[in-house]
Biopython code that builds the backbone (N, CA, C, O; Angstrom):
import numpy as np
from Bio.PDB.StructureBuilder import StructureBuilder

atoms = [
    (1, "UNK", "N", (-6.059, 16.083, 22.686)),
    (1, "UNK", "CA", (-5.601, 14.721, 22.573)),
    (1, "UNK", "C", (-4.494, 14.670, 21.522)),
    (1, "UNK", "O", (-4.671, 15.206, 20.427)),
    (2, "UNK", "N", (-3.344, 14.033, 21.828)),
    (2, "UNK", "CA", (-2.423, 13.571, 21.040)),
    (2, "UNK", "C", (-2.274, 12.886, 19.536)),
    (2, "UNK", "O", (-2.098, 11.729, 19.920)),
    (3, "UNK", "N", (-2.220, 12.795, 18.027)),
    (3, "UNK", "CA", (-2.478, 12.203, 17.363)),
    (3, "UNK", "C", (-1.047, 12.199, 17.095)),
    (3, "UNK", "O", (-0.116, 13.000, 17.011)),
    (4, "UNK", "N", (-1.341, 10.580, 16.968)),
    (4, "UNK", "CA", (-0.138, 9.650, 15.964)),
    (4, "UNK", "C", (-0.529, 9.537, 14.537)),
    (4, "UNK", "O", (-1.684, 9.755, 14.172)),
    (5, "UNK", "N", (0.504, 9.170, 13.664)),
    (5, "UNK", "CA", (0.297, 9.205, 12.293)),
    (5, "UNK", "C", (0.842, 7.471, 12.405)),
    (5, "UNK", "O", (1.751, 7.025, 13.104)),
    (6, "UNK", "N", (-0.413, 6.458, 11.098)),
    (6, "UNK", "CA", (0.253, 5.069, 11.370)),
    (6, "UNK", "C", (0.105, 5.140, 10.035)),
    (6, "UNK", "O", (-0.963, 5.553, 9.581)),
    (7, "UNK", "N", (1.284, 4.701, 9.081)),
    (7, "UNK", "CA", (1.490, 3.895, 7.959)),
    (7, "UNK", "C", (0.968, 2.559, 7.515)),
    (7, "UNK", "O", (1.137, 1.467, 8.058)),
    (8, "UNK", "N", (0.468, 2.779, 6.695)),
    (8, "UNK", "CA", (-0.310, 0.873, 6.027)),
    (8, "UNK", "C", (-0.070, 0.936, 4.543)),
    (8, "UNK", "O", (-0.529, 1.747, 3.738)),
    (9, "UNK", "N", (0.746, -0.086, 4.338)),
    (9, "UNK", "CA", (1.410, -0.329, 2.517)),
    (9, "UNK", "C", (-0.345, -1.504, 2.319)),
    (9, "UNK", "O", (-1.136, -2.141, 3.016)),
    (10, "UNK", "N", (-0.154, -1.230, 1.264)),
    (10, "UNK", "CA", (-1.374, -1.994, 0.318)),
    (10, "UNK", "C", (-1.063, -1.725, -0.915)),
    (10, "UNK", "O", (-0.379, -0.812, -1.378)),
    (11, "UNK", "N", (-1.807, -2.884, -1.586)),
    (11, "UNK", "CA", (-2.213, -2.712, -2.840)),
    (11, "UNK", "C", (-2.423, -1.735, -3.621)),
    (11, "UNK", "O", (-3.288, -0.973, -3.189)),
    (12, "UNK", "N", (-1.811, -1.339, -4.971)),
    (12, "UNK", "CA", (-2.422, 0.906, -5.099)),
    (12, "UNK", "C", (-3.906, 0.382, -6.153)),
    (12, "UNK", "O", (-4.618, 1.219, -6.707)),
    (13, "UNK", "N", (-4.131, -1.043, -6.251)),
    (13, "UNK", "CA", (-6.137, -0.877, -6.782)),
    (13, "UNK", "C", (-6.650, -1.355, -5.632)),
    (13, "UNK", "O", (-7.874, -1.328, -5.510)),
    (14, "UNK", "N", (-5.933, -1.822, -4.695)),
    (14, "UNK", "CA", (-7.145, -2.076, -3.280)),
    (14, "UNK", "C", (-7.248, -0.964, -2.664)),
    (14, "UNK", "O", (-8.214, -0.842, -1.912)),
    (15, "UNK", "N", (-6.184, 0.287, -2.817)),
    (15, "UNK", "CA", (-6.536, 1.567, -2.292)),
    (15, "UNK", "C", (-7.454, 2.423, -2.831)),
    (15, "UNK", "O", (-8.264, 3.056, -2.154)),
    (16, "UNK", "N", (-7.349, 2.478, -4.229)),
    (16, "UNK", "CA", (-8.028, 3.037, -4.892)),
    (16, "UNK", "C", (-9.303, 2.290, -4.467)),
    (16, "UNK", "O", (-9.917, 2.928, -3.613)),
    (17, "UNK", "N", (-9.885, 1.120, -4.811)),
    (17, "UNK", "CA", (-10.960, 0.395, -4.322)),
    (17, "UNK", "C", (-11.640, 0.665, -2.725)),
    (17, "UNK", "O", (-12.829, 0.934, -2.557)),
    (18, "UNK", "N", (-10.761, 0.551, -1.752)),
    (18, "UNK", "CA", (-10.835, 1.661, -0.565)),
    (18, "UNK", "C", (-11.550, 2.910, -0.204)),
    (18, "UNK", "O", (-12.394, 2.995, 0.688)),
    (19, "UNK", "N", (-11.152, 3.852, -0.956)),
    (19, "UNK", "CA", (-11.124, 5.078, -1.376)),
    (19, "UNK", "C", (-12.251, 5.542, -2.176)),
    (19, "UNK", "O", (-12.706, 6.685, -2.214)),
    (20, "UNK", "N", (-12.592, 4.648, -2.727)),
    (20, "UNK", "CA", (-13.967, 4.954, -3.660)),
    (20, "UNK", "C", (-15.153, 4.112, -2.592)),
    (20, "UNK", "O", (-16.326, 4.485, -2.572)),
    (21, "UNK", "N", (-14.805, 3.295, -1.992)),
    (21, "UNK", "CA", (-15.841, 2.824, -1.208)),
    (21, "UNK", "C", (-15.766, 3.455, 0.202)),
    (21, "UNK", "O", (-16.666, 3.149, 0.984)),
    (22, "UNK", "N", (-15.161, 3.984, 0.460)),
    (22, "UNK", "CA", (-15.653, 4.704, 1.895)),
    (22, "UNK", "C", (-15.916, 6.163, 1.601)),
    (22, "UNK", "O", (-16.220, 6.884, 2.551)),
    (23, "UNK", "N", (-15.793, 6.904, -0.160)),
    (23, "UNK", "CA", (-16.106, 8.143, -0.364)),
    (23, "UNK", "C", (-18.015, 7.651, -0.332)),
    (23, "UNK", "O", (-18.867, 8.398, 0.148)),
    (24, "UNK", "N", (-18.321, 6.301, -0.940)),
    (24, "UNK", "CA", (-19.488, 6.012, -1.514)),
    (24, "UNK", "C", (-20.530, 6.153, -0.149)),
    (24, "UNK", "O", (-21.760, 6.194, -0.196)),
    (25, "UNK", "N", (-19.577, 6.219, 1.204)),
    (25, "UNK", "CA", (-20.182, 5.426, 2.589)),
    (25, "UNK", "C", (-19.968, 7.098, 3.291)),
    (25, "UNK", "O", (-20.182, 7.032, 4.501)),
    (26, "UNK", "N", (-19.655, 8.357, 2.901)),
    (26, "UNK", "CA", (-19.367, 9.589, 3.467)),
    (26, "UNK", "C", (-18.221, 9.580, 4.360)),
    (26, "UNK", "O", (-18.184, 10.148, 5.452)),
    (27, "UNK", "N", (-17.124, 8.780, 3.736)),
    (27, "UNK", "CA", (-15.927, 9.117, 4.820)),
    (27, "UNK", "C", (-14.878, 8.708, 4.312)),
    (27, "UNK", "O", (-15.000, 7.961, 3.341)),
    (28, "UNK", "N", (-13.295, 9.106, 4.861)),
    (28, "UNK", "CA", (-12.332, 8.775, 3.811)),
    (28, "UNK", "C", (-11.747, 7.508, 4.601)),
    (28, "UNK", "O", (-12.478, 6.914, 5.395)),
    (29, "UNK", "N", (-10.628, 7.160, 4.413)),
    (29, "UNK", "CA", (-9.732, 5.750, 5.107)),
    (29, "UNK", "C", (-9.268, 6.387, 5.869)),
    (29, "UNK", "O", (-8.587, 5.559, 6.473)),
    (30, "UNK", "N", (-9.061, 7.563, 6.469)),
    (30, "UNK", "CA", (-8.702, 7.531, 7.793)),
    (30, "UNK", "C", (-9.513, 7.500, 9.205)),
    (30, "UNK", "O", (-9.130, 7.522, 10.375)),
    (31, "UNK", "N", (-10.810, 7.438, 8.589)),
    (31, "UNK", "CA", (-12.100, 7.407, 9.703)),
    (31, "UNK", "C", (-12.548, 6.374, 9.326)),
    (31, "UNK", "O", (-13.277, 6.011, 10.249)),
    (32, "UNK", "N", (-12.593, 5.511, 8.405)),
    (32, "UNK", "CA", (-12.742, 4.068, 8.637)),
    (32, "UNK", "C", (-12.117, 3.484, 9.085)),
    (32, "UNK", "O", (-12.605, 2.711, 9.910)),
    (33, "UNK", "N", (-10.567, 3.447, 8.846)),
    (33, "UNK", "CA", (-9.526, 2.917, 9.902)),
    (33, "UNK", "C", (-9.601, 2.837, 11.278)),
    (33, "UNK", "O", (-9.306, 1.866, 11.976)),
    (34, "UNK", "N", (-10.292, 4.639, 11.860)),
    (34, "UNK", "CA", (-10.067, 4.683, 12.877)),
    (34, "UNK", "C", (-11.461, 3.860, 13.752)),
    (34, "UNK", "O", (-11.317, 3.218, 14.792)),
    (35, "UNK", "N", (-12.898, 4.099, 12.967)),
    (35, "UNK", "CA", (-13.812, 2.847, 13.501)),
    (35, "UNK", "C", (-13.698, 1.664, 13.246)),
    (35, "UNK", "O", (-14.526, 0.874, 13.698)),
    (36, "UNK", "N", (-12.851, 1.319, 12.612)),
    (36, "UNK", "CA", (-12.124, -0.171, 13.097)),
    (36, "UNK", "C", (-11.424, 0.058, 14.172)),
    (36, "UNK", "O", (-11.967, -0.518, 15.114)),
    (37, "UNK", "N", (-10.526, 0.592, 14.480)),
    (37, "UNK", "CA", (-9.483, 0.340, 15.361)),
    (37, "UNK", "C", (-10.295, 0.606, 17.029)),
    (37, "UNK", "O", (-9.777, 0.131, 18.039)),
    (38, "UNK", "N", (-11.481, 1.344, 17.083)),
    (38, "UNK", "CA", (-12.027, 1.724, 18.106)),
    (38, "UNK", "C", (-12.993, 0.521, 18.179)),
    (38, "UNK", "O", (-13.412, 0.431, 19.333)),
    (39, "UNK", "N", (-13.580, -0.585, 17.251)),
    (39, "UNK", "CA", (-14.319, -1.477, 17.664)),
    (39, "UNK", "C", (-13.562, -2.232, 18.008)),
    (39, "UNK", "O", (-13.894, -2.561, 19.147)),
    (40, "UNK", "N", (-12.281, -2.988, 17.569)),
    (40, "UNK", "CA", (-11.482, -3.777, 17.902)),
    (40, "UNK", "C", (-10.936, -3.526, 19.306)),
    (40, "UNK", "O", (-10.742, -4.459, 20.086)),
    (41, "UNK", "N", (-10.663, -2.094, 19.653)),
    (41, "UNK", "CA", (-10.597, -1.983, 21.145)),
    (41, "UNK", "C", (-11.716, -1.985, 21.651)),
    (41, "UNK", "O", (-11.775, -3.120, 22.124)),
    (42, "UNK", "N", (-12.466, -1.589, 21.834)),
    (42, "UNK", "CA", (-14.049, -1.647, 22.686)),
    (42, "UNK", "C", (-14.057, -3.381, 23.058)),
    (42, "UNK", "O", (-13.992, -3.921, 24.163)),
    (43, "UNK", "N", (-14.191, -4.159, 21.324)),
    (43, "UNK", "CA", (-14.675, -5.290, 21.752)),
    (43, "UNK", "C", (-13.569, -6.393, 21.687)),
    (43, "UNK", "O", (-14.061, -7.455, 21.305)),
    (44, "UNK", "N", (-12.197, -6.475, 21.946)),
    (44, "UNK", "CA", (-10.973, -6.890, 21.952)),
    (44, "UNK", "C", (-11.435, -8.157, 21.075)),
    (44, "UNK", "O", (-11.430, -9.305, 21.518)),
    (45, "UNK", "N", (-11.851, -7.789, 19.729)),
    (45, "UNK", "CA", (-11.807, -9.057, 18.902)),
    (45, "UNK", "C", (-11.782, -8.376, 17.384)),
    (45, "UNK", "O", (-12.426, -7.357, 17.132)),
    (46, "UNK", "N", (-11.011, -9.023, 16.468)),
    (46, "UNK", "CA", (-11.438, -8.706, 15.130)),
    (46, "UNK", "C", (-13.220, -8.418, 14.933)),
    (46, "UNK", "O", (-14.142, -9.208, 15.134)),
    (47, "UNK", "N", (-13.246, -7.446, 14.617)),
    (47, "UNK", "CA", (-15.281, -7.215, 14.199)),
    (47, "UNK", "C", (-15.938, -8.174, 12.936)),
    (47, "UNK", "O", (-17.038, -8.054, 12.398)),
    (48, "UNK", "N", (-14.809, -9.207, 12.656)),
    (48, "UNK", "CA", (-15.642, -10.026, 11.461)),
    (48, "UNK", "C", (-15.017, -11.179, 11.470)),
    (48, "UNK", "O", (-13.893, -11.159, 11.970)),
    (49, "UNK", "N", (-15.580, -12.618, 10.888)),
    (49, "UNK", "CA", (-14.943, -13.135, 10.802)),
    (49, "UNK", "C", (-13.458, -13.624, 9.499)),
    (49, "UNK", "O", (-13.343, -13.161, 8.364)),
    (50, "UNK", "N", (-12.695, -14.467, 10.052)),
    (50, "UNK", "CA", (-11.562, -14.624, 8.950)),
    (50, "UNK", "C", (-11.282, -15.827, 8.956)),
    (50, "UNK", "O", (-10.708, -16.319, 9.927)),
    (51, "UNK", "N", (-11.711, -16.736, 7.613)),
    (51, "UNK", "CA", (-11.713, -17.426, 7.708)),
    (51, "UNK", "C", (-10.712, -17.857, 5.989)),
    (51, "UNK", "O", (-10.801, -17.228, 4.934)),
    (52, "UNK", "N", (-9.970, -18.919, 6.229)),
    (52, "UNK", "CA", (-9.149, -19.386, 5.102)),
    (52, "UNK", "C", (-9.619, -20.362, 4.081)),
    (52, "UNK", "O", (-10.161, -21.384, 4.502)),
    (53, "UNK", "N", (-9.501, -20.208, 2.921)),
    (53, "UNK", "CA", (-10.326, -21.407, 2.033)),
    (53, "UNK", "C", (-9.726, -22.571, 1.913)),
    (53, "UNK", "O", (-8.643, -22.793, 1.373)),
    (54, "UNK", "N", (-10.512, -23.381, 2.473)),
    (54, "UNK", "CA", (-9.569, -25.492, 2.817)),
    (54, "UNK", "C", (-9.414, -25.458, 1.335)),
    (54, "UNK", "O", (-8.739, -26.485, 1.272)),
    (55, "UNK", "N", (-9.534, -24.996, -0.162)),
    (55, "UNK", "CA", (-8.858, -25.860, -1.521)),
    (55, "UNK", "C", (-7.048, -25.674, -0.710)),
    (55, "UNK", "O", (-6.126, -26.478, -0.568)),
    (56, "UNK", "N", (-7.204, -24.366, -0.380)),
    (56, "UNK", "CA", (-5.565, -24.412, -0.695)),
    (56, "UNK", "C", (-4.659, -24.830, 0.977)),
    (56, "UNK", "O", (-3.471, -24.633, 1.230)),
    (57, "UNK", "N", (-5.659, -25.400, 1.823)),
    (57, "UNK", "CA", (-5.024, -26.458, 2.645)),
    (57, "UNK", "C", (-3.791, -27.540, 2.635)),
    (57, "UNK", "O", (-3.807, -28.547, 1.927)),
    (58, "UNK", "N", (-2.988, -27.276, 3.300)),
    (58, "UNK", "CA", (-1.840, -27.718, 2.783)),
    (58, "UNK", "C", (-2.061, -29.680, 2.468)),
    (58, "UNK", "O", (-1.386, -30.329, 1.669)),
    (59, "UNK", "N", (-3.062, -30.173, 3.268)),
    (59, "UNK", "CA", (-3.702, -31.464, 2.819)),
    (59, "UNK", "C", (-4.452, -31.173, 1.662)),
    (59, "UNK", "O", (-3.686, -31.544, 0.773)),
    (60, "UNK", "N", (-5.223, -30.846, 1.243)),
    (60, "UNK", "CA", (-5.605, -30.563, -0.177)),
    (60, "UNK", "C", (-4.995, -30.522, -1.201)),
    (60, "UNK", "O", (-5.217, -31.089, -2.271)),
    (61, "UNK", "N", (-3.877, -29.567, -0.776)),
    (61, "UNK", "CA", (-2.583, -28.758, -2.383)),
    (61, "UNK", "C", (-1.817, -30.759, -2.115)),
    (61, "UNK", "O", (-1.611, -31.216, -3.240)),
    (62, "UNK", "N", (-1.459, -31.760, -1.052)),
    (62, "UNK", "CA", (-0.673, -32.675, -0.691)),
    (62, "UNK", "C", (-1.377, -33.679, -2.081)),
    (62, "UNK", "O", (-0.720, -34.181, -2.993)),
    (63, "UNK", "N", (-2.693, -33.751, -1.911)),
    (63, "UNK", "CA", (-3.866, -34.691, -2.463)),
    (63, "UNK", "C", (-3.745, -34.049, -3.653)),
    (63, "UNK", "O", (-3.587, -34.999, -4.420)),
    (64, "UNK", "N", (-3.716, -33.141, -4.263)),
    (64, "UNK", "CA", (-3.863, -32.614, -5.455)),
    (64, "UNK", "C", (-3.159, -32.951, -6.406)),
    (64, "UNK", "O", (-3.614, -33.328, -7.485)),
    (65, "UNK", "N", (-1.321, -32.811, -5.980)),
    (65, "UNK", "CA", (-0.223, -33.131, -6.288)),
    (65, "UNK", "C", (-0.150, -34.667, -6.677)),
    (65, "UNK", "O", (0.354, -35.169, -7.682)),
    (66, "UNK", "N", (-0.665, -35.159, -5.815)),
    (66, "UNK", "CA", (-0.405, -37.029, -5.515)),
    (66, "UNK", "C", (-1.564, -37.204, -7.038)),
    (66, "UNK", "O", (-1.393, -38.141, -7.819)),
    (67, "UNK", "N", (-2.595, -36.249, -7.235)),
    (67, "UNK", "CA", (-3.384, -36.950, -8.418)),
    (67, "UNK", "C", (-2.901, -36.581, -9.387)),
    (67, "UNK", "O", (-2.999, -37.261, -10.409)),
    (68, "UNK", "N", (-2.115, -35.191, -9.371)),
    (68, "UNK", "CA", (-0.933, -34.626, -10.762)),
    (68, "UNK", "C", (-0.351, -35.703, -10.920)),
    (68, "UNK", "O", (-0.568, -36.234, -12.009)),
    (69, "UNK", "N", (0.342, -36.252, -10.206)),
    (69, "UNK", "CA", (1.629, -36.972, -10.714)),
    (69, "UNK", "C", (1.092, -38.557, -10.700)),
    (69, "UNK", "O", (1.779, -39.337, -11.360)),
    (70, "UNK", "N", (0.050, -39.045, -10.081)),
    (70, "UNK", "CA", (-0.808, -39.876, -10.939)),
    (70, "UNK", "C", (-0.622, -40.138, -12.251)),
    (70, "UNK", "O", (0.032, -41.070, -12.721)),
    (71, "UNK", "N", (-1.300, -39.168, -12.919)),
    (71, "UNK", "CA", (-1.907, -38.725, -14.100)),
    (71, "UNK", "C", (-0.615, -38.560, -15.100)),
    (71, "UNK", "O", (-0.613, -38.900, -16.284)),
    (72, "UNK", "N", (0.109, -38.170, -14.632)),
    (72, "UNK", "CA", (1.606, -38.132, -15.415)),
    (72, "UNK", "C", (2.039, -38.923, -15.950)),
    (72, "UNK", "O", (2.513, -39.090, -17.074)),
    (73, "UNK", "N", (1.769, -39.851, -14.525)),
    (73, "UNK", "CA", (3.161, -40.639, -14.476)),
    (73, "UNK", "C", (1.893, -42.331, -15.366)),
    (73, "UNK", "O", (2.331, -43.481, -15.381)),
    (74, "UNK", "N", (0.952, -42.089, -15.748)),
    (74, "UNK", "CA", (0.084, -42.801, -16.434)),
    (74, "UNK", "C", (-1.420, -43.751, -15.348)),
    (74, "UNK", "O", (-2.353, -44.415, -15.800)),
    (75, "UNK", "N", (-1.166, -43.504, -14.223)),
    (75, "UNK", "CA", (-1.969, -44.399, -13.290)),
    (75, "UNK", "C", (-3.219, -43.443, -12.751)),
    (75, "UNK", "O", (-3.768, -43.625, -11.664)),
    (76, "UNK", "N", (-3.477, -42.689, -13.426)),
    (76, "UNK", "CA", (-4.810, -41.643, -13.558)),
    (76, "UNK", "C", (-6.093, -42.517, -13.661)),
    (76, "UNK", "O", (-6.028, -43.554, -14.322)),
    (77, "UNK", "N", (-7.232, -42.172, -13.062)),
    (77, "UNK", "CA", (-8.254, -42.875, -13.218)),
    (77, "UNK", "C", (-9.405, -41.714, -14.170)),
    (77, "UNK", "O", (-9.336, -40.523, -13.867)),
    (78, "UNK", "N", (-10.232, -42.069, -15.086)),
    (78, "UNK", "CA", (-10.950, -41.437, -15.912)),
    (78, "UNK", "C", (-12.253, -41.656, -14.914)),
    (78, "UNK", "O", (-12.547, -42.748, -14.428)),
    (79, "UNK", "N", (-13.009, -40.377, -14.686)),
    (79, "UNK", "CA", (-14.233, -41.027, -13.846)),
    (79, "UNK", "C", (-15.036, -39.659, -14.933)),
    (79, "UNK", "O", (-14.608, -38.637, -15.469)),
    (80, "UNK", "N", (-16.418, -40.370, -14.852)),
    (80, "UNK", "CA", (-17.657, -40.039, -15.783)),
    (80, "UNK", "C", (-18.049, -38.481, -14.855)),
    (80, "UNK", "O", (-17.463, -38.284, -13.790)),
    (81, "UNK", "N", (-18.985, -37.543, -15.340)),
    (81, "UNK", "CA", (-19.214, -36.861, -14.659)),
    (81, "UNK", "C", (-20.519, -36.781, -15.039)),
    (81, "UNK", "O", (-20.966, -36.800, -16.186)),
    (82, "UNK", "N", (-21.536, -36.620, -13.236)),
    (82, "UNK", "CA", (-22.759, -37.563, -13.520)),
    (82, "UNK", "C", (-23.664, -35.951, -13.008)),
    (82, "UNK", "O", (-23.560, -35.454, -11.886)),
    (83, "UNK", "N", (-24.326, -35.502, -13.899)),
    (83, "UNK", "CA", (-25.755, -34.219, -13.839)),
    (83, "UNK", "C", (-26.522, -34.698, -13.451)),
    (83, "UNK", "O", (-26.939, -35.797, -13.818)),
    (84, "UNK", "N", (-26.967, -33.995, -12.548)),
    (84, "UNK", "CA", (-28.726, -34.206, -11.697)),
    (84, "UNK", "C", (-28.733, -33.244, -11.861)),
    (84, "UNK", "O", (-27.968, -32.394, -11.405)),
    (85, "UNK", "N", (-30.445, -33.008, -13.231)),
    (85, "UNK", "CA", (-30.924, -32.166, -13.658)),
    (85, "UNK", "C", (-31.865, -32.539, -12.527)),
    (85, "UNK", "O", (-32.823, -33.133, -13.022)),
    (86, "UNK", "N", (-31.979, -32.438, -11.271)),
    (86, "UNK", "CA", (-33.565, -32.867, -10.695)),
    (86, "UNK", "C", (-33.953, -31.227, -10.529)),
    (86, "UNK", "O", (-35.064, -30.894, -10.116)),
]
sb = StructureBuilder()
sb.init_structure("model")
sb.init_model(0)
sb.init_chain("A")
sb.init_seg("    ")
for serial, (resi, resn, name, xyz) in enumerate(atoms, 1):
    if name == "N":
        sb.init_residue(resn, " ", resi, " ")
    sb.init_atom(name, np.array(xyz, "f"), 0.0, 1.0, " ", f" {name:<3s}", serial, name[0])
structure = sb.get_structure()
């Protein structure tokens, strides 16, 4: 069988981080790569999910801004912050 060589730029502590976790699992990043790339073909879907965090939603960062410049601009509201020790 034919082997290709594929290039992937990263991070050099997410590699290192990489690298120490798939030595920890008995295998290096090129055989983890490659059982990714063979589940993703088998099961034509990413094998996990990916999901984005709504703070930094571009409606969120919109709302965030609007209470910055609130607050600036003097029309800030002071609200109490209320503990339930229950």
């Amino acid at each position: 069988m034919a082997q290709s060589t594929v290039s992937i730029r990263m991070d050099d502590k997410l590699k290192k981080q990489m690298e120490e976790t798939c030595s920890d699992l008995g295998m290096n990043m090129t055989t983890a790569f490659i059982i990714f790339a063979k589940k993703v073909t088998r099961e034509r879907r990413i094998p996990f999910e990916i999901t984005a965090d709504p703070f930094f939603s571009e409606t969120n960062m919109r709302h965030l801004q609007k209470s910055i410049d609130n607050l600036e601009s003097g029309k800030g509201k002071i609200h109490s912050i209320i503990e339930d020790n229950a």
